[in-house]
N, C-alpha and C positions, 0 to 999 in steps of 0.2 A: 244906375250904377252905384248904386248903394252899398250893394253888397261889397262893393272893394271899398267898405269905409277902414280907415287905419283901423279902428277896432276887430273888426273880421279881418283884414289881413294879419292882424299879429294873432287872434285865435285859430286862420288856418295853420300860417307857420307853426304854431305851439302844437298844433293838431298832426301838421306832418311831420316837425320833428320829434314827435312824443311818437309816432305809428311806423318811424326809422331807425330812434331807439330799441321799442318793442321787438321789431323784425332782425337789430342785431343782436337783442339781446336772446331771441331764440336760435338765431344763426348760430351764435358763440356755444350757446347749451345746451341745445339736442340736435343741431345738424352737423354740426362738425364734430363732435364726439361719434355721434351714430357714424359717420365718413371713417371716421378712425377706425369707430370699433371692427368696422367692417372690413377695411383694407386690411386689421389685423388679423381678423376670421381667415382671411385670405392666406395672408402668411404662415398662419397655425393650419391650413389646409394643406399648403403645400410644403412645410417639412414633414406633417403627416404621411406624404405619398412619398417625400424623401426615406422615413425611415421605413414604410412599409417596406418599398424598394429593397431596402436593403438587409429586413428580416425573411423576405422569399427567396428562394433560389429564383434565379435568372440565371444561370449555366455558369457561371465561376465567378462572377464580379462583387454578385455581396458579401454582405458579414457572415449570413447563414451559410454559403457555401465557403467562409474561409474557416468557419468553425466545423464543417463539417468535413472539411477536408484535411483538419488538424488534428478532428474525433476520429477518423479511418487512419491515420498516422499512429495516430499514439495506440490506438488498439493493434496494428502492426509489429508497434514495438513490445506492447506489453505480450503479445504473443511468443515474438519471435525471444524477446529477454527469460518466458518461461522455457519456449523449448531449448534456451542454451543452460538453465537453470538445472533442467532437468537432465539434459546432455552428461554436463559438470557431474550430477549427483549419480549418473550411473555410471560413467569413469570411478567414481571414487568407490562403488557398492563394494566393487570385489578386490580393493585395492587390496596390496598386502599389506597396511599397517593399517591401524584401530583407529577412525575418524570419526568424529561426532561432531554435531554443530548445534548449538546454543542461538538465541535471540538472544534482542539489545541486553536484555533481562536476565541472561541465564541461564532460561529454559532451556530443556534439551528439545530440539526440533526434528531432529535427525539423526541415523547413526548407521555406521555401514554392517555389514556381517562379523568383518573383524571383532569389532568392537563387541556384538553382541555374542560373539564365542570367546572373545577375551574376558568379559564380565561372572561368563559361567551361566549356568540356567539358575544358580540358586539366588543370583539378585536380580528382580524384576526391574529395569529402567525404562521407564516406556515415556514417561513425558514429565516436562518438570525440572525443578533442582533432585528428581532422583537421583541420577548419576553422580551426584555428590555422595551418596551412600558408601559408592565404592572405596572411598580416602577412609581409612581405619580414623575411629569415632574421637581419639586425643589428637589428631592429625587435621580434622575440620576447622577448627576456628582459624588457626593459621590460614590455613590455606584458602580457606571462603573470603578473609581477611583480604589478601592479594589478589583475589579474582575479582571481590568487588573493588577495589583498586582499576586492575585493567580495566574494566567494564566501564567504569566512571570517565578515565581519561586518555580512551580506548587504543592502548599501548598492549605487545607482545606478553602472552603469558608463557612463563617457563618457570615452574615448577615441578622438584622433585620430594616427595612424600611416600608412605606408606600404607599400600592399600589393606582394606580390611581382611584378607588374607594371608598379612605380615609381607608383601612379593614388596621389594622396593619397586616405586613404579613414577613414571613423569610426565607429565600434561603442559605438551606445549601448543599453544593456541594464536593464531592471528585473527586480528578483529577486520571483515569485512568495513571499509571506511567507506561514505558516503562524500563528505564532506572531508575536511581536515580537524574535525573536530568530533566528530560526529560519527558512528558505524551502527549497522545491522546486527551482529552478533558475530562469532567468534568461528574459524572452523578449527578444532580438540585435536591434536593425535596424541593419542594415547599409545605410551610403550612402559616395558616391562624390564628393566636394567638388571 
């Protein structure tokens, strides 16, 4: 029984406590880390099939079908807002007064029959600040003056001026408003006093 001399009992201890350290200190640093990483793998697995979920249609419950049943809506409405659009602009074709209608800008976008046999064949207004042409040429700055006014702080135009064939003539205008600050452009009626 030698070998249980104090001497080899304190080198087995020092042997097993030195090969219990070792064994925590890999425990601590590549088994429980790898444990981690894994159960994390796990979690990034399964909110992965959480969002798949909910980028496929599954019959009304995901995001894909709430987005795509918000995309047949609005395409409903942009439909149905052009055929009332277009509605509006054929009521107004054959109206009896002289209608034009302007963007945010200006531009003339539209203009009924009236307007274009009010104008006469010898001024061409087909798109643009054209229709400006028509305000006799010392009559323009004023008047461009007040309409960029309206346009800016999208308030009722009503002005009276003289068109380029001496005719006293007045352009009253309301600004389509979007917002309370904000409009699409203007719809013109144009008359001859």
């Amino acid at each position: 029984m030698q070998w249980l001399s104090h001497d080899n009992l304190l080198f087995l201890f020092t042997l097993i406590s030195g090969l219990t350290g070792f064994a925590l200190f890999i425990w601590k640093r590549l088994v429980k880390p790898t444990q981690r990483f894994m159960e994390d793998q796990e979690d990034i697995k399964v909110s992965i099939e959480t969002i798949r979920k909910e980028v496929v249609t599954n019959g009304g419950l995901s995001i894909k079908d709430v987005v795509n049943s918000l995309k047949h809506t609005c395409e409903r409405i942009e439909d149905r807002q052009q055929v009332l659009d277009q509605r509006s602009k054929a009521s107004l074709h054959y109206h009896d007064q002289a209608l034009f209608e302007t963007n945010m800008k200006g531009h003339l976008v539209w203009s009924n029959d009236k307007f274009q046999k009010a104008i006469g064949e010898s001024l061409q207004v087909t798109e643009g600040y054209d229709w400006v042409t028509l305000i006799d040429e010392p009559e323009r700055e004023a008047f461009l003056k007040e309409f960029s006014s309206c346009l800016s702080m999208s308030r009722r135009l009503d002005v009276e001026t003289i068109s380029i064939h001496g005719e006293p003539i007045r352009l009253v205008g309301y600004p389509y408003k979007v917002t309370e600050n904000t409009h699409l452009g203007f719809l013109i009626n144009l008359s001859f006093d």
